[in-house]
C-alpha positions as CSV (number, residue, x, y, z in Angstrom):
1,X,0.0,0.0,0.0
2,X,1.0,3.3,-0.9
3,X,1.2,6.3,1.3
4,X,-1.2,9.6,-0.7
5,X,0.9,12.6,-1.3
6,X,-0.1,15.5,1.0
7,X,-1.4,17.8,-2.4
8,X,-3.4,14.9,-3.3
9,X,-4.9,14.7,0.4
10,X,-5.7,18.5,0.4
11,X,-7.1,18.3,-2.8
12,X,-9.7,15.2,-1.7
13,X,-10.3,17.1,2.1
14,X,-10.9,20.8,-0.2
15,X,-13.6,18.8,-3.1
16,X,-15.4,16.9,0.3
17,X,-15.9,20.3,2.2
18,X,-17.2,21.9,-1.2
19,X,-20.0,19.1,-1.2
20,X,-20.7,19.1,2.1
21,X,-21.4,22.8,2.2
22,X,-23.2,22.6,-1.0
23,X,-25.4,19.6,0.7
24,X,-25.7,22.3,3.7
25,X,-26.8,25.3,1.8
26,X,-29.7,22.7,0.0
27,X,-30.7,21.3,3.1
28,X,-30.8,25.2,4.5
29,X,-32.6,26.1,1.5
30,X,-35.6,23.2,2.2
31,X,-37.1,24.9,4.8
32,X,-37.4,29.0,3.0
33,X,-40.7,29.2,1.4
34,X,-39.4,32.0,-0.5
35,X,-39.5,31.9,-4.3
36,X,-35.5,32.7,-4.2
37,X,-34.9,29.7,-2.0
38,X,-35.1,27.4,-5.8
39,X,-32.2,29.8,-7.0
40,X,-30.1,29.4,-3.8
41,X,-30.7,25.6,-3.6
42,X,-29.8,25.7,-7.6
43,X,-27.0,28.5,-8.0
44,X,-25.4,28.1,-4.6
45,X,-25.8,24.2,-3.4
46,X,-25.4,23.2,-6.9
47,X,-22.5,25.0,-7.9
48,X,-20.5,23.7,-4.5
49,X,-21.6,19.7,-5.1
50,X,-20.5,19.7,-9.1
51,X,-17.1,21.4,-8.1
52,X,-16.4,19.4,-5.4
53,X,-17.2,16.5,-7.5
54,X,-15.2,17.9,-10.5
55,X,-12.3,18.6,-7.8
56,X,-12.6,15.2,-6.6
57,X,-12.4,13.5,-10.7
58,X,-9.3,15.9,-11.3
59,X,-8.0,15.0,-8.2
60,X,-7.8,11.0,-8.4
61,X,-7.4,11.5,-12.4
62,X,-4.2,13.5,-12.3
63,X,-2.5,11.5,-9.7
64,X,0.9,10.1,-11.2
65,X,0.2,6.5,-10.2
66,X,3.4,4.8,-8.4
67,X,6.0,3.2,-10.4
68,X,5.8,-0.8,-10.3
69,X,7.8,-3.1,-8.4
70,X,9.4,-5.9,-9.8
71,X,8.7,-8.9,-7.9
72,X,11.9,-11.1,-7.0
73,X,10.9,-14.2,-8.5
74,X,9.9,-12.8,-11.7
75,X,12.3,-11.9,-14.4
């Protein structure tokens, strides 16, 4: 098992708190009854959930995987 490089970790810990505050502004927006309240839950909470979830794909995409080790009874 491989040990994560520390940009890769900050990079997953950054994309998990963008969804979980876009998951708290929709839950927040549930209880306006306010016409607005749809954009909020839309513009805001949306927005936060697809870039934490386009952080997260970049994220586990772009990381160099490790170089492979040659077992010893192989050749």
């Amino acid at each position: 098992m491989t040990v994560a490089q520390p940009s890769l970790l900050r990079r997953l810990r950054l994309s998990g708190l963008l969804v979980s505050l876009g998951l708290i502004v929709e839950a927040v927006t549930l209880f306006w009854s306010h016409p607005t309240a749809f954009l909020a839950f839309l513009l805001l909470g949306g927005t936060l959930v697809a870039a934490g979830v386009l952080l997260y794909l970049f994220s586990i995409a772009s990381y160099p995987s490790p170089p492979q080790q040659a077992h010893p009874g192989n050749t």
